[in-house]
C-alpha positions as CSV (number, residue, x, y, z in Angstrom):
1,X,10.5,-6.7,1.8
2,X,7.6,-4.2,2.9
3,X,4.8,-6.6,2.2
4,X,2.7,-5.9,-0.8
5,X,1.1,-2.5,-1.2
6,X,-0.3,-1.3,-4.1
7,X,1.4,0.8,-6.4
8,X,0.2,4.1,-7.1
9,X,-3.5,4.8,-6.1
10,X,-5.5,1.6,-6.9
11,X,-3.3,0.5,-10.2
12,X,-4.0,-3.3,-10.8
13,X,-5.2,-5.3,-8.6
14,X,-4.1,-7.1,-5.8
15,X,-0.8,-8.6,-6.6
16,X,2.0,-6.2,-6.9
17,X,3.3,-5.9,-4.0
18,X,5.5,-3.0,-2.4
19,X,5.6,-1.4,0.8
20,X,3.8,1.5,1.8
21,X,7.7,3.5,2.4
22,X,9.4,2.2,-0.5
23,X,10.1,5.7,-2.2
24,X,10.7,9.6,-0.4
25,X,8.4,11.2,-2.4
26,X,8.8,15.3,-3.0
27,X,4.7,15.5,-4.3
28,X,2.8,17.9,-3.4
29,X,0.7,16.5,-0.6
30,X,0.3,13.3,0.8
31,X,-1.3,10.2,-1.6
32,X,-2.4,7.5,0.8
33,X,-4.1,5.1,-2.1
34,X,-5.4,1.8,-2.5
35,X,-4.4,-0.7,-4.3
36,X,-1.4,-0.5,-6.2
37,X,-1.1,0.6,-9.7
38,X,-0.5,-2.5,-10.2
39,X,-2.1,-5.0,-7.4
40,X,0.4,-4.4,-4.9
41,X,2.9,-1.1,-5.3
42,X,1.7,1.7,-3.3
43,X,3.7,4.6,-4.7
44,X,0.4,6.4,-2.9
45,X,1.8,6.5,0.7
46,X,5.1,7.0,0.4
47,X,7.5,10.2,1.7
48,X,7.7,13.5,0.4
49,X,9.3,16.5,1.7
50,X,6.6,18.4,2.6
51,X,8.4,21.8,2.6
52,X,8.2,21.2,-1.1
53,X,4.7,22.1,-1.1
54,X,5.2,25.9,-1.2
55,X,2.1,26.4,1.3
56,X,1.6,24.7,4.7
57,X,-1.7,22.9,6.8
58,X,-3.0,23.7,10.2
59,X,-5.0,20.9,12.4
60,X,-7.7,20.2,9.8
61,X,-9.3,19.6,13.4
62,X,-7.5,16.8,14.6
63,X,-8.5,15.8,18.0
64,X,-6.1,17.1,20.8
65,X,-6.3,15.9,24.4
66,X,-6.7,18.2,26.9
67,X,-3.4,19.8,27.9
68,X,-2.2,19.0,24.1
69,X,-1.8,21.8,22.0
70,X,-0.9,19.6,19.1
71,X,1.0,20.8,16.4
72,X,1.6,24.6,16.0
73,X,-0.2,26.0,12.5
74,X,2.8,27.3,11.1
75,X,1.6,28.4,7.7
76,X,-1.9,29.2,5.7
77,X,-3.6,26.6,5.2
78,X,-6.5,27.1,2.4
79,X,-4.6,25.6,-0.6
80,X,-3.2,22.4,1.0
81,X,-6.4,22.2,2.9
82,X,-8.4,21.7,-0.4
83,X,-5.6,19.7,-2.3
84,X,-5.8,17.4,1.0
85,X,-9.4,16.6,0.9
86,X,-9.7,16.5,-2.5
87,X,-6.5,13.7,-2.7
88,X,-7.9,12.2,0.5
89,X,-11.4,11.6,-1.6
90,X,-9.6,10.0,-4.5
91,X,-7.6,7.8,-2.2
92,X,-10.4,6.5,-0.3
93,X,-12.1,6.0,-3.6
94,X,-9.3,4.3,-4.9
95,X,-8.9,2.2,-2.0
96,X,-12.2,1.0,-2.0
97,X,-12.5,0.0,-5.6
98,X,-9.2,-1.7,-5.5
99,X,-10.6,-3.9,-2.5
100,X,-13.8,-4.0,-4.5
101,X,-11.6,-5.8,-7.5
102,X,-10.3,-7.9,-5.3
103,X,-13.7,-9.7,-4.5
104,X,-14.5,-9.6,-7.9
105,X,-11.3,-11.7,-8.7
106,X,-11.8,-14.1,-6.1
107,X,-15.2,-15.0,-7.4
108,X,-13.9,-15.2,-10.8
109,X,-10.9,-17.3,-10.2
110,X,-10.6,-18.3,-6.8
111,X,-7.8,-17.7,-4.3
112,X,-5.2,-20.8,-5.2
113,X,-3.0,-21.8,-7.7
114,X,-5.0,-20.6,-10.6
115,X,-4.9,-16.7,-8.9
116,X,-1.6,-17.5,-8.1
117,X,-0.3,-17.6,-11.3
118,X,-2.6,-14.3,-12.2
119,X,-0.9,-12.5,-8.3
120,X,2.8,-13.6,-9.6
121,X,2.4,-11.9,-13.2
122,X,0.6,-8.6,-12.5
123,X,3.5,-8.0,-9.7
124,X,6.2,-8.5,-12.4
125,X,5.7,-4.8,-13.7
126,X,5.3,-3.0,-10.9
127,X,8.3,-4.6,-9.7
128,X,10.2,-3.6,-12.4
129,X,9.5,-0.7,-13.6
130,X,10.0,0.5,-9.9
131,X,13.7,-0.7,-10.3
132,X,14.3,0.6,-13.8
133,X,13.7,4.5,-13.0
134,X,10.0,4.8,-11.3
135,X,11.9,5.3,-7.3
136,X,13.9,8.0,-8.8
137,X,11.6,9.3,-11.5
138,X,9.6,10.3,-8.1
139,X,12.4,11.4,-5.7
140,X,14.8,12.7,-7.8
141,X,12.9,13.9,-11.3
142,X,10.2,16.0,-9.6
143,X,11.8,18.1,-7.7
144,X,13.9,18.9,-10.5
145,X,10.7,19.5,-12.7
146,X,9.6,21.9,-10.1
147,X,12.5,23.6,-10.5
148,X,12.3,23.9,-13.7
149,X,9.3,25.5,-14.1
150,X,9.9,28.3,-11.7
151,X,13.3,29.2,-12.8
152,X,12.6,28.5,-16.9
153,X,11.6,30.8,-19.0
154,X,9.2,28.8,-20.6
155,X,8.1,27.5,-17.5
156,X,9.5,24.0,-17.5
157,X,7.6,22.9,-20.3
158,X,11.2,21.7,-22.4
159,X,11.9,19.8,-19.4
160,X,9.3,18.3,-19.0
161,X,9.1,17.1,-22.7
162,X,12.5,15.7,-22.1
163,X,11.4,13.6,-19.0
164,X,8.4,12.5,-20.8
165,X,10.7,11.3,-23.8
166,X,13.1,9.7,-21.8
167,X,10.8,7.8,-19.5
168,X,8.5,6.4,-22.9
169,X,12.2,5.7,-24.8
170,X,13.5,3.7,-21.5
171,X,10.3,1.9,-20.9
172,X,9.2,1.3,-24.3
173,X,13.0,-0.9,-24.5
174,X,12.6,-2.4,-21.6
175,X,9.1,-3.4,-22.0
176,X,9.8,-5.1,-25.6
177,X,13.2,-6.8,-23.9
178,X,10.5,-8.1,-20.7
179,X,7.9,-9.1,-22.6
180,X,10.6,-11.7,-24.5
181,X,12.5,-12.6,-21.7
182,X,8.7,-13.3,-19.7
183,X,9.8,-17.1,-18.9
184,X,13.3,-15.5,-17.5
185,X,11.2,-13.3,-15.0
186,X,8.7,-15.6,-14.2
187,X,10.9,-18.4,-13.0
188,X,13.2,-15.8,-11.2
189,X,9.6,-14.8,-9.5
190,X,8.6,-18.7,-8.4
191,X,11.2,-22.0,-9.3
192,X,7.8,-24.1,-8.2
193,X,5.4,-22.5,-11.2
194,X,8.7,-23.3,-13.2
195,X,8.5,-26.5,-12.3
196,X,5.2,-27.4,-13.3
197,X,4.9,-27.1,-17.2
198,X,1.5,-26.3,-17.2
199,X,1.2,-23.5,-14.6
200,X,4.4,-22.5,-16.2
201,X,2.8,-21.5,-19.7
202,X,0.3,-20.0,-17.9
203,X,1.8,-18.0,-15.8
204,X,4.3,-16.6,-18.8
205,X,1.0,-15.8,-20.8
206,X,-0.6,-14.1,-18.1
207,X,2.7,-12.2,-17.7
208,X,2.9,-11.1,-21.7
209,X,-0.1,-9.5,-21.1
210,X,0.7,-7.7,-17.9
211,X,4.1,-6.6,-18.1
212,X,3.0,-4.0,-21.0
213,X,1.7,-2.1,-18.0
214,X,4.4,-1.0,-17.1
215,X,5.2,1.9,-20.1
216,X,1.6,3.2,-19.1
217,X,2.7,3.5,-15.4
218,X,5.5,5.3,-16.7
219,X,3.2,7.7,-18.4
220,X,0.6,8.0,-15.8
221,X,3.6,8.7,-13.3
222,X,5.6,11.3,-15.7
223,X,2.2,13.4,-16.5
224,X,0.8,12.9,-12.8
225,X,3.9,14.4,-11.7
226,X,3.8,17.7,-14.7
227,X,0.5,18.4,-13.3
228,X,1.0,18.0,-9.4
229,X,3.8,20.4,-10.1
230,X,1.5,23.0,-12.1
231,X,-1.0,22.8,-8.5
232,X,-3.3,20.0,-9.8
233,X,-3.4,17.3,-8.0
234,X,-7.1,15.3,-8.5
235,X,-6.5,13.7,-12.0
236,X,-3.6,11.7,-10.6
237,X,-5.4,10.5,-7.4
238,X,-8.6,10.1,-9.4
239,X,-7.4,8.2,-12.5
240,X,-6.8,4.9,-11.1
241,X,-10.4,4.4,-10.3
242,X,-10.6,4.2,-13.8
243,X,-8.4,1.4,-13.7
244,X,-10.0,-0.6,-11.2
245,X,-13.2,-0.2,-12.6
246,X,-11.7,-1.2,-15.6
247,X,-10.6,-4.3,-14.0
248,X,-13.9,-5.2,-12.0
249,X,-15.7,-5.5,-15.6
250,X,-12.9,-7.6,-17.2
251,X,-13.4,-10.0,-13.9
252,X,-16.9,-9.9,-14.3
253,X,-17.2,-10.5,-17.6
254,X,-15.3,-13.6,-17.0
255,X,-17.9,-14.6,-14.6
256,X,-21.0,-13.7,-16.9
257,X,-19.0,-15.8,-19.7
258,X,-17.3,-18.7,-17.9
259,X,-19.5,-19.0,-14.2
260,X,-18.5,-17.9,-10.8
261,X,-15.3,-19.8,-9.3
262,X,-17.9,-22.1,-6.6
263,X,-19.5,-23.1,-10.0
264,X,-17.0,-23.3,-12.1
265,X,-13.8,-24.7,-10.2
266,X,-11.8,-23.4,-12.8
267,X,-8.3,-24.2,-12.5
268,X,-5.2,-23.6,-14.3
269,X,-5.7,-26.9,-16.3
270,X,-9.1,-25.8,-16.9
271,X,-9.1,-22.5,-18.1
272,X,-9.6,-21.4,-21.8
273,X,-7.1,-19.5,-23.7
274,X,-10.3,-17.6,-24.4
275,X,-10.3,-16.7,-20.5
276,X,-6.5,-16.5,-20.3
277,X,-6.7,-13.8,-23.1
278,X,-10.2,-11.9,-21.5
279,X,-8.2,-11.5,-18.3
280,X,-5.0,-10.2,-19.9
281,X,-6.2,-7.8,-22.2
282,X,-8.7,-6.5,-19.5
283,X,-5.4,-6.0,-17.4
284,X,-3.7,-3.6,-19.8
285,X,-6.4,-2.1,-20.8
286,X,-7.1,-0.7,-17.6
287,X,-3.5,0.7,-17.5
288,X,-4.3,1.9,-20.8
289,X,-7.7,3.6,-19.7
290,X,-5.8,5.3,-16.5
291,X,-3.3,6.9,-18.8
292,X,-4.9,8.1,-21.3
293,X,-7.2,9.9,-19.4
294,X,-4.2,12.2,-18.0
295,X,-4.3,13.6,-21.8
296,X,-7.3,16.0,-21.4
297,X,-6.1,17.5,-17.8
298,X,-2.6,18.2,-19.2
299,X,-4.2,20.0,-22.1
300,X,-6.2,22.0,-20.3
301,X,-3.2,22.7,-17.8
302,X,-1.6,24.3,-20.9
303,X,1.2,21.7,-21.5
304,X,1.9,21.0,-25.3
305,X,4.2,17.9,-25.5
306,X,7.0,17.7,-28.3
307,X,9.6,14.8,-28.1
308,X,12.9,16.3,-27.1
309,X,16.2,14.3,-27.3
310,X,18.7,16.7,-26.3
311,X,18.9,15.4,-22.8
312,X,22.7,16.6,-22.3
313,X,23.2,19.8,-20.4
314,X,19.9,19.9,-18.6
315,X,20.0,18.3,-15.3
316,X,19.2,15.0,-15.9
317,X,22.2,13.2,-15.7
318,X,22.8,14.8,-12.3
319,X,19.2,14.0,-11.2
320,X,20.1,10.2,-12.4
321,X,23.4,10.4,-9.5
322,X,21.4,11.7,-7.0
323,X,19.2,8.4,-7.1
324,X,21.3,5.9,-5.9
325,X,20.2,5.5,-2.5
326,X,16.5,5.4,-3.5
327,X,17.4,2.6,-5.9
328,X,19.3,0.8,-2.8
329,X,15.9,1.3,-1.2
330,X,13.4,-0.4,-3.4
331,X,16.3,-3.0,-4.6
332,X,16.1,-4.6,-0.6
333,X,12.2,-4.2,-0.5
334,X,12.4,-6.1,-3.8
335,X,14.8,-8.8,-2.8
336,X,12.6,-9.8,0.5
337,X,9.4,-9.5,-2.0
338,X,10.7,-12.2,-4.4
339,X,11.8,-14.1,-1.2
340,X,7.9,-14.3,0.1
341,X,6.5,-15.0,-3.5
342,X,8.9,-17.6,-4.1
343,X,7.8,-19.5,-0.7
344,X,4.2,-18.2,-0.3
345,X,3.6,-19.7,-4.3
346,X,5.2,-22.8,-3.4
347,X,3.8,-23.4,0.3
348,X,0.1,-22.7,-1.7
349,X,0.1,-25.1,-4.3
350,X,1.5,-27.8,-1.3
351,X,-1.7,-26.6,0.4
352,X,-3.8,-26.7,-2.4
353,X,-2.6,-30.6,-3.5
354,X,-3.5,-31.9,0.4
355,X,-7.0,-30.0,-0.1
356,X,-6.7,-26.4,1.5
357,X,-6.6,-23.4,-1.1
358,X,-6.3,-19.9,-0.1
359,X,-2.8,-20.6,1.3
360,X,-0.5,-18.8,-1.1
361,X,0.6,-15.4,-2.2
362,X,-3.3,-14.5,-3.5
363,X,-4.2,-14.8,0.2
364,X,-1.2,-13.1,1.0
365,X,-2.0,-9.9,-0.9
366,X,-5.7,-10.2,-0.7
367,X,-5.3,-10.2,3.2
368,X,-2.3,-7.6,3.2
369,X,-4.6,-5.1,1.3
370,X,-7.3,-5.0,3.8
371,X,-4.8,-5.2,6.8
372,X,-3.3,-2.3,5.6
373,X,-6.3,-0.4,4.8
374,X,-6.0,1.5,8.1
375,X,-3.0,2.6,8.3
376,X,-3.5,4.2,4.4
377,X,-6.4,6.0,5.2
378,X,-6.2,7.2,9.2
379,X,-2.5,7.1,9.8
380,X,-1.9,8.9,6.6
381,X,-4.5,11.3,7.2
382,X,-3.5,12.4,10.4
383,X,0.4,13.0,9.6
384,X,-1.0,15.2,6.1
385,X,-1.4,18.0,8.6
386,X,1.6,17.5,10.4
387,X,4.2,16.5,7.5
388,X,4.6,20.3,6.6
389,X,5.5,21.7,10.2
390,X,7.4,18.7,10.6
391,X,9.8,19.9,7.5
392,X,9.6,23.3,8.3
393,X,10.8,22.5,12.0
394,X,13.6,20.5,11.1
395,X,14.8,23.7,8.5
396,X,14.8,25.6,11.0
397,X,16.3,23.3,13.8
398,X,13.6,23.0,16.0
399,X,14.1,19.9,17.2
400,X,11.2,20.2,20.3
401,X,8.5,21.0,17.6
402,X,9.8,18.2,15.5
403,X,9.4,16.1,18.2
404,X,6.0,17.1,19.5
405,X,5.0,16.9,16.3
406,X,6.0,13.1,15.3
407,X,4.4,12.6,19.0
408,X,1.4,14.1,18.2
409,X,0.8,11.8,15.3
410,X,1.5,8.8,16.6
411,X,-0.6,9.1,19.4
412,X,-3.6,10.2,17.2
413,X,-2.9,7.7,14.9
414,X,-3.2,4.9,17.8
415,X,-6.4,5.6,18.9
416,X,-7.8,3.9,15.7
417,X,-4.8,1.6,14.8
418,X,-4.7,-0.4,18.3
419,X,-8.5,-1.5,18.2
420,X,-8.1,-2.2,14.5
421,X,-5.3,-4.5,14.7
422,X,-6.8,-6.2,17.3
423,X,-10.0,-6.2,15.1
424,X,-8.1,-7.9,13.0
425,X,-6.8,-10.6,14.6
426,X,-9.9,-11.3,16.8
427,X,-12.2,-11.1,14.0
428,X,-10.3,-11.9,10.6
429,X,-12.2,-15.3,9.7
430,X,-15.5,-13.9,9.6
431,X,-14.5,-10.3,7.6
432,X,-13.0,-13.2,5.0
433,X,-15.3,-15.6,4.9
434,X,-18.0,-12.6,4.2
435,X,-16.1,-10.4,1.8
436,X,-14.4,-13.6,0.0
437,X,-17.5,-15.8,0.1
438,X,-17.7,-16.2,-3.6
439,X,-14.3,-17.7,-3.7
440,X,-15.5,-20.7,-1.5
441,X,-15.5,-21.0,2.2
442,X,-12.2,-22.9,2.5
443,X,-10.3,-20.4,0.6
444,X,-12.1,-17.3,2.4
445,X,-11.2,-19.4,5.8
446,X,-7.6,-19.2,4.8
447,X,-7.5,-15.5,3.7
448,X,-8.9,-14.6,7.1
449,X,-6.6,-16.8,9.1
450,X,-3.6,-14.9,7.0
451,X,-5.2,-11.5,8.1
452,X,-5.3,-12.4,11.6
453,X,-1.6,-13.1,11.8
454,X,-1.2,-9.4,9.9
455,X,-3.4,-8.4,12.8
456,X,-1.3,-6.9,15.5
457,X,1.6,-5.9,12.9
458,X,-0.2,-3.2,12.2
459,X,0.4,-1.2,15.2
460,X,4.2,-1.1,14.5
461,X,3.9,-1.2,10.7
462,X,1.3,2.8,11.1
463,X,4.2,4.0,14.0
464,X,7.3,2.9,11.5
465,X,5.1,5.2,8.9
466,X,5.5,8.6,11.2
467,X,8.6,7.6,12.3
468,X,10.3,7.5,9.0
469,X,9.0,10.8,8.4
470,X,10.9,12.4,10.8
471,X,14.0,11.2,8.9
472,X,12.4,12.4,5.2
473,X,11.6,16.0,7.3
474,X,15.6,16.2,7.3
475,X,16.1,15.2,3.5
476,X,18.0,11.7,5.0
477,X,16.8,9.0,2.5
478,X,20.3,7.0,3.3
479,X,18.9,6.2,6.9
480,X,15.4,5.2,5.8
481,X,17.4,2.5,3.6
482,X,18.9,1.1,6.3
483,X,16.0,0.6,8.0
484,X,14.3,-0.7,4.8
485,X,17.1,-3.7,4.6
486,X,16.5,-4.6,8.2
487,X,13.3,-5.3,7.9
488,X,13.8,-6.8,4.8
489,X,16.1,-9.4,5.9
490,X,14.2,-10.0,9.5
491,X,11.2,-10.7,6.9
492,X,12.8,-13.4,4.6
493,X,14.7,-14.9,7.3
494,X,11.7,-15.2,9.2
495,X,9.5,-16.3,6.5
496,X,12.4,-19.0,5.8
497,X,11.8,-20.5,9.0
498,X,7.9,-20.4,9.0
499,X,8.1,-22.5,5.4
500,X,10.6,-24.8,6.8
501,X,9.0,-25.6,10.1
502,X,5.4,-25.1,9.9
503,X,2.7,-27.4,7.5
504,X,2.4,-25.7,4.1
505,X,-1.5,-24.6,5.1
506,X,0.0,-22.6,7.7
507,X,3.1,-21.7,6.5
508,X,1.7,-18.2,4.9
509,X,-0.3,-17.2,7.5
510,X,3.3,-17.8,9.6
511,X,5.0,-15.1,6.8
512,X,2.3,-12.7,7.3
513,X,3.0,-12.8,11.3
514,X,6.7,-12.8,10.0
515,X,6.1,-9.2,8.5
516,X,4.3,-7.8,11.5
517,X,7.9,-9.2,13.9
518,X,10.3,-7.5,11.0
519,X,8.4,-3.9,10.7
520,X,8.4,-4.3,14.9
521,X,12.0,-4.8,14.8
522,X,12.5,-2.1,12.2
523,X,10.5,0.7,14.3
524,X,12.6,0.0,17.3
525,X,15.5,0.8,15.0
526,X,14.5,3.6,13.0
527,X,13.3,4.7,16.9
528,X,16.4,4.8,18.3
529,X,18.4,6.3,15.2
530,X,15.8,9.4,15.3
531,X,15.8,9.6,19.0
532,X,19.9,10.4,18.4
533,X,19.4,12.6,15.2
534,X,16.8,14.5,17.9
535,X,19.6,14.7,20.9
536,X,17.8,11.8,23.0
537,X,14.2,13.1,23.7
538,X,11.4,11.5,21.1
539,X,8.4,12.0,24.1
540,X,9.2,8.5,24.5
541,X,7.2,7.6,27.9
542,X,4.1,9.3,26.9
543,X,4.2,7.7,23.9
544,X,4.8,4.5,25.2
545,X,2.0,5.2,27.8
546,X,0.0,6.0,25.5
547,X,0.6,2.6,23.4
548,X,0.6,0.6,26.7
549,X,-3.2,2.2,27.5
550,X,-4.6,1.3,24.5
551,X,-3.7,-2.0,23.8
552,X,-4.9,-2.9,27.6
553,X,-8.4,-2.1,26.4
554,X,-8.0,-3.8,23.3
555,X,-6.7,-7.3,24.0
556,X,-10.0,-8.0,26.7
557,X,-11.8,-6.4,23.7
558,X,-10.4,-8.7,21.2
559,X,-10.7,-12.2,23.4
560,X,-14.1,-11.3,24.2
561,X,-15.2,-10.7,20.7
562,X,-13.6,-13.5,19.0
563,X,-15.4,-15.6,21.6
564,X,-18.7,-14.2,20.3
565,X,-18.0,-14.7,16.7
566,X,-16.2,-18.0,16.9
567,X,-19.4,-19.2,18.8
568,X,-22.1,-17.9,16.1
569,X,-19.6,-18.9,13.1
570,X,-20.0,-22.3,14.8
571,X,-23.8,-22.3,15.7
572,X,-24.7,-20.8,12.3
573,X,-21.9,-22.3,9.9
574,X,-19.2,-19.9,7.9
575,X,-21.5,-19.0,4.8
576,X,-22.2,-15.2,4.2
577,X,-25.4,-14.7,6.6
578,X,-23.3,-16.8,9.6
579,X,-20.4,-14.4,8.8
580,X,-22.0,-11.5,8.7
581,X,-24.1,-12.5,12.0
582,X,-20.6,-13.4,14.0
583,X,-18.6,-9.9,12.4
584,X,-21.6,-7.1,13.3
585,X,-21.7,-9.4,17.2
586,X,-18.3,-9.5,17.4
587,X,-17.3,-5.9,16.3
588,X,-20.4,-4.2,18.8
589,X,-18.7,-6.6,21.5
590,X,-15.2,-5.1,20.6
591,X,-16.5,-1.4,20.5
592,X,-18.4,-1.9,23.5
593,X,-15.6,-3.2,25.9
594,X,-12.7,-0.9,24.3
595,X,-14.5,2.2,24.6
596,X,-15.1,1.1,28.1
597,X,-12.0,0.2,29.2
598,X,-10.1,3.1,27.8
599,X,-12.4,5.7,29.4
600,X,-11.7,3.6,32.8
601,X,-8.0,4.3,31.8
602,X,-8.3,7.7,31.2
603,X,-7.4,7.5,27.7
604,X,-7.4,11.4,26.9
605,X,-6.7,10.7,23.0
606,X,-9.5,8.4,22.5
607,X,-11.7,11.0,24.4
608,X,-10.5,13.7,22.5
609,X,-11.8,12.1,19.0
610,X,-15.3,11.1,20.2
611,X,-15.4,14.9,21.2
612,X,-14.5,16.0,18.2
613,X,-16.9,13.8,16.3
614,X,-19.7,14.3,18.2
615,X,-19.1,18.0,17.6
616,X,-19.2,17.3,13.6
617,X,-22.6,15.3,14.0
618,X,-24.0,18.0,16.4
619,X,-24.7,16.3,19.3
């Protein structure tokens, strides 16, 4: 499995979990999101063929070490330009509320076996309606809608009422038949909830409320997609804010009627069906609220929808064959998902029985969303500019510029990744105990001790990002799949062992390290599959040079400022003031020494980038 991500944009909450490559993507630029539609599928950062987009980007002034010409502009770059930064502004929006729920929720319910049960139902949607069409309504549907409305004469508009009518038939059927068979998915999801009657029921309520969700994903996705296609792009990147807003009052209306989680201790033998039903219904109404609120930008784009059956003769058959190996794709991603759920929901409520809460799948996805926060917002960022030349290169069988420009992006992308994994891991008990201090000190303690074993992942989980994209620049999504079960299997296998061998308190925090050793072992595949595809020669020593420079500066960086901060959280206790001391020491002590250290080693990247923001703040 990918660990979680967050579906499309900030959809749900924190929960859902899907990684950030699950689906090639043929949108119009790059969506690097939040949340997950639901808490934990990130349609947002996933491939698209960038050539798709009609017009291509130039540097949007990346920095460029000296003697680095970076990638060659290739293309205008007005249009993309604006659809970036307007799509950029929505993601970090989106991003940022969807954390922003997630500390909400913890204060609410807490982050064990009560948010548990909450994490395992709000993924059960995502999950499937990702399986049931949403990987191929995206890869394959899209580019067929595209088509469509350059080569129709009425400018795609039947076709796109028959996409719209087949994706609300499907999912309207195979909500009704989910919704039923809730106990089914629920116990296929965790055998220990099964097991315990009471977390059982409410679990399978929680889920009847949820899995509704997934027709208005459907919808968001299908009119997103109309309008992306038409050149309009904000409505879909801004529309889950709606959602997570949405969410944030539900959460906090439960602590305005039912106390905050210190106060309260509510647990899933104490909570009211009065709660269970505020919580559910705020769910789906935020789903609700996102969708909807597509209606008036379609309007205005000129789309008038008609429900259209005649579906033979048009394409979409042939569309359906051309998914397969996108369904392959999210099929392994959501095989090592329900392998981590299963074990991180059982190795939780061990935890919580012998005292230690926030060691289950809540602090699982509630660290995985900030760990991956980086990589979203910089490492997508960066390769927004480049994804275009990158396609266009491999059309035209330029191998050098395709492999200048997938070394040009993971070198940028490292200059900010390194210190922040190493952020991470030196300094992930204080961010928690601050962020999560309304869920209680020993469950914040746990969520940080998850996101320090995240912590170095990320360096191989942003370079498996570019990497991929140099197989998506060359239309492979067969390869990509390949990878995807590799790391999938290295994950469960791994996160096997760590519930087997380790205590349950630490037997999460041992998964999340697990994920960070499978997407290592899947970049040094994916690696050496491109570095064949590109006759041998990825820039591999600088690269690695690079790589090798800045992780010098930032393990001394790291031990030194987990020293700091383990010392104050000590002197001055692990409440928010102590936390907050210990994180502002510890990250000036982090800054301080990396940014020494890598201009002692001559790090031109890093260089390059204070340069360039200097120059933007005029000094």
């Amino acid at each position: 499995m990918a660990a979680p991500g967050e579906y499309h944009n900030g959809w749900g909450g924190a929960g859902s979990h899907l990684p950030d490559d699950t689906i090639p993507l043929r949108a119009p630029a790059e969506n690097a999101s939040g949340a997950s539609p639901h808490p934990g599928y990130d349609v947002t950062e996933q491939p698209r063929h960038a050539h798709d987009v009609g017009s291509e980007a130039g540097d949007h002034g990346n920095p460029l070490p000296p003697g680095d010409p970076g990638p060659k502009p290739r293309g205008s770059v007005s249009s993309l330009a604006k659809s970036s930064a307007l799509m950029a502004a929505g993601t970090i929006v989106s991003r940022l509320t969807g954390f922003l729920r997630t500390l909400v929720m913890a204060a609410a319910i807490g982050v064990g076996t009560l948010n548990d049960s909450y994490q395992v139902a709000n993924v059960l949607p995502t999950m499937i309606y990702i399986l049931v069409g949403g990987g191929a309504l995206n890869a394959v549907f899209v580019p067929q809608l595209v088509r469509a409305m350059k080569n129709d004469d009425d400018g795609g508009e039947a076709y796109a009422n028959r996409l719209l009518t087949l994706v609300t038939v499907a999912l309207a059927g195979t909500t009704a038949i989910c919704v039923l068979a809730a106990p089914l998915l629920v116990r296929m999801m965790s055998p220990d909830i099964a097991s315990d009657p009471q977390r059982m029921a409410l679990t399978v309520a929680f889920a009847r409320y949820c899995l509704p969700t997934m027709f208005f994903m459907g919808v968001h996705v299908v009119l997103g997609q109309i309008l992306n296609a038409r050149g309009r792009f904000g409505a879909m990147m801004w529309t889950p804010v709606l959602n997570n807003i949405v969410i944030i009052a539900t959460f906090g209306a439960f602590i305005w009627a039912f106390g905050g989680f210190t106060d309260s201790g509510v647990s899933p033998a104490a909570i009211t069906p009065e709660g269970v039903r505020l919580l559910g219904l705020g769910t789906l109404l935020g789903l609700v609220v996102q969708a909807l609120a597509m209606l008036p930008y379609v309007r205005d784009a000129g789309v008038t929808f008609r429900p259209r059956f005649d579906f033979r003769g048009h394409g979409l058959g042939k569309a359906m064959g051309l998914a397969k190996w996108t369904l392959l794709f999210v099929l392994a991603n959501q095989i090592g998902m329900i392998v981590v759920t299963q074990l991180a929901t059982k190795a939780g409520a061990a935890a919580e029985r012998a005292g230690h809460t926030g060691s289950g799948i809540t602090a699982y996805n509630f660290a995985y969303q900030m760990w991956q926060m980086p990589q979203a917002i910089i490492t997508v960022s960066v390769m927004t500019a480049v994804l275009p030349r990158i396609s266009r290169a491999a059309q035209d069988g330029d191998t050098a510029a395709v492999r200048d420009d997938l070394s040009y992006g993971l070198r940028t992308s490292a200059v900010a990744i390194v210190p922040c994994a190493f952020a991470f891991l030196a300094l992930g008990v204080p961010m928690a105990t601050l962020l999560y201090a309304g869920s209680g000190t020993e469950g914040a303690q746990g969520i940080g001790y998850v996101l320090m074993a995240f912590g170095l992942g990320l360096i191989p989980y942003s370079a498996q990002y570019v990497i991929l994209r140099g197989f998506y620049a060359y239309e492979d999504t067969r390869t990509p799949f390949y990878n995807t079960l590799v790391v999938a299997l290295v994950n469960a296998s791994a996160s096997g062992l760590c519930f087997a061998l380790l205590s349950p308190r630490w037997a999460v925090a041992g998964m999340a390290a697990s994920y960070g050793l499978a997407v290592t072992i899947g970049s040094a595949v994916a690696w050496r599959r491109l570095s064949r595809q590109l006759g041998g020669d990825l820039d591999g020593s600088r690269i690695l040079r690079t790589y090798a420079r800045l992780a010098s500066a930032g393990a001394p960086a790291a031990l030194a400022a987990g020293g700091v901060a383990w010392t104050l959280l000590k002197g001055l206790g692990s409440n928010a003031l102590g936390s907050l001391v210990a994180l502002l020491a510890g990250a000036a002590v982090l800054l301080g020494v990396f940014v020494g250290l890598a201009r002692l080693l001559r790090i031109h990247e890093l260089s390059a980038m204070v340069d360039m923001v200097r120059g933007r703040l005029g000094r």
